[in-house]
C-alpha positions in Angstrom: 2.5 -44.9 -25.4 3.6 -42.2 -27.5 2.0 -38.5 -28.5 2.5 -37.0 -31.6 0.8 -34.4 -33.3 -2.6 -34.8 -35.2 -2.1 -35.3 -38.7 -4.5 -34.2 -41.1 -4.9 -38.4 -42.6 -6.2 -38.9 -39.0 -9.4 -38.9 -40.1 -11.0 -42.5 -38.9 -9.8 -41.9 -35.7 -11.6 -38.7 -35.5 -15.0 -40.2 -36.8 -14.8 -43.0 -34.3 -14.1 -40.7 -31.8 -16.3 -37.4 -32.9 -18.9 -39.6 -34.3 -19.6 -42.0 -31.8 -22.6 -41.1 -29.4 -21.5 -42.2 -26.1 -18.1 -40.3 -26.4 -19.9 -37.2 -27.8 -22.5 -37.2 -24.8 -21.3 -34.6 -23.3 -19.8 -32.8 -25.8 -22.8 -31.8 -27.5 -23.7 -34.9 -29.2 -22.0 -36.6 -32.3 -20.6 -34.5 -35.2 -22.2 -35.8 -38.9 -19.3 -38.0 -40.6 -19.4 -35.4 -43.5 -17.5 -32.8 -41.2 -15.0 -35.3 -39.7 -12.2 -34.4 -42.7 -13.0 -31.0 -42.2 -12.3 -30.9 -38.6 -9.1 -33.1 -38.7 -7.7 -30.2 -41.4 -8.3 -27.6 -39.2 -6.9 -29.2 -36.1 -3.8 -30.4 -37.9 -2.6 -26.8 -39.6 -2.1 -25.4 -36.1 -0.5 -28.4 -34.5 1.9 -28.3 -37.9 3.0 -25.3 -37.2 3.7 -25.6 -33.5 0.3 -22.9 -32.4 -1.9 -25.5 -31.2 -1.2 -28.9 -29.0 -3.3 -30.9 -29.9 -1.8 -35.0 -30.0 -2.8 -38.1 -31.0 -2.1 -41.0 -28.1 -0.3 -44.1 -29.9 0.0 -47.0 -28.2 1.8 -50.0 -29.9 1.3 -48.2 -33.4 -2.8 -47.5 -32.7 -4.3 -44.1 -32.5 -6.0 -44.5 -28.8 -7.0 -40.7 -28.9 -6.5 -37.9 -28.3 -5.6 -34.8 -25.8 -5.7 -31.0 -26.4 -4.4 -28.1 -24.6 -6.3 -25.0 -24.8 -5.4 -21.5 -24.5 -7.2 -18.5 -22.9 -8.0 -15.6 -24.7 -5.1 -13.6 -24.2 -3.0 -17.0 -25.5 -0.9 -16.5 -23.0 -1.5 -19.2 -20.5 -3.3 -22.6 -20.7 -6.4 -22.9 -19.6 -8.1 -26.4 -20.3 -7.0 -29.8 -21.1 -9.3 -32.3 -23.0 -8.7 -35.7 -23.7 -10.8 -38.7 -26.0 -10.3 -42.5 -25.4 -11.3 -45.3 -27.9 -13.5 -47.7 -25.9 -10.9 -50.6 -26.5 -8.1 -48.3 -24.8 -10.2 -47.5 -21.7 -9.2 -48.2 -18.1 -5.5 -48.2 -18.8 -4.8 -44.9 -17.4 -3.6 -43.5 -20.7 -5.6 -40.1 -20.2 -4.3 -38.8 -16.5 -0.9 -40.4 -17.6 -1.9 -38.3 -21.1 -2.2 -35.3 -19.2 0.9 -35.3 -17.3 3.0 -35.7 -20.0 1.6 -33.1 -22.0 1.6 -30.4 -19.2 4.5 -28.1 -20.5 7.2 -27.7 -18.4 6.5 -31.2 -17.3 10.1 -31.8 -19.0 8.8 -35.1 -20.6 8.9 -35.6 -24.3 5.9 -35.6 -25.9 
C-alpha cells in the first residue's frame, strides 16, 4: 500500500466512491455522477500544489480510496481526518493503517 496525491484523471474512483449510496450514507447521501469530474478537479489543484492532503490509497496498482486531512479555520493545525474504502478493499485495515501514515510528523513517507 501506497498514498499518493489525488490526481485530477481520478475520476471513476471518485464516482464509485462519491456515488455509491452505502458509502455516502452518512455523508449526506450520494453526489449526482455529473459533479464527480468537477469534484476530482477541485480536490486535485490543492493537493498539486502541496495546500491540501488529500491521497489516494494504492494497493497493488488499485485506487482502494482515499484519506483527507483537514484544516481548521485558522489553517494552522489539523483538525479532522476522513477516509473512503472500496467495498472490495474492506476489512484489511488499510484505513487506521491509512491514518497513521498520513498523520504529519509521523516520519513515514507517504
Amino acid at each position: 500500500m501506497f498514498l499518493r496525491d489525488v490526481l485530477a484523471t481520478d475520476v471513476e474512483a471518485y464516482r464509485r466512491m462519491r456515488c455509491d449510496p452505502a458509502m455516502m450514507a452518512e455523508l449526506g447521501g450520494p453526489l449526482p455522477a455529473t459533479h464527480v469530474a468537477r469534484q476530482v478537479r477541485r480536490d486535485a489543484r490543492p493537493a498539486a500544489d502541496g495546500v491540501a492532503l488529500i491521497k489516494m490509497i494504492v494497493v497493488d496498482d488499485a485506487v482502494a480510496g482515499t484519506v483527507t486531512l483537514w484544516r481548521g479555520p485558522d489553517d494552522e493545525a489539523l483538525t479532522e481526518i476522513g477516509w473512503m474504502v472500496l467495498p472490495e478493499f474492506q476489512g484489511r485495515g488499510l484505513a487506521s493503517s491509512t491514518a497513521r501514515s498520513s498523520a504529519p510528523g509521523t516520519g513515514r513517507s507517504t
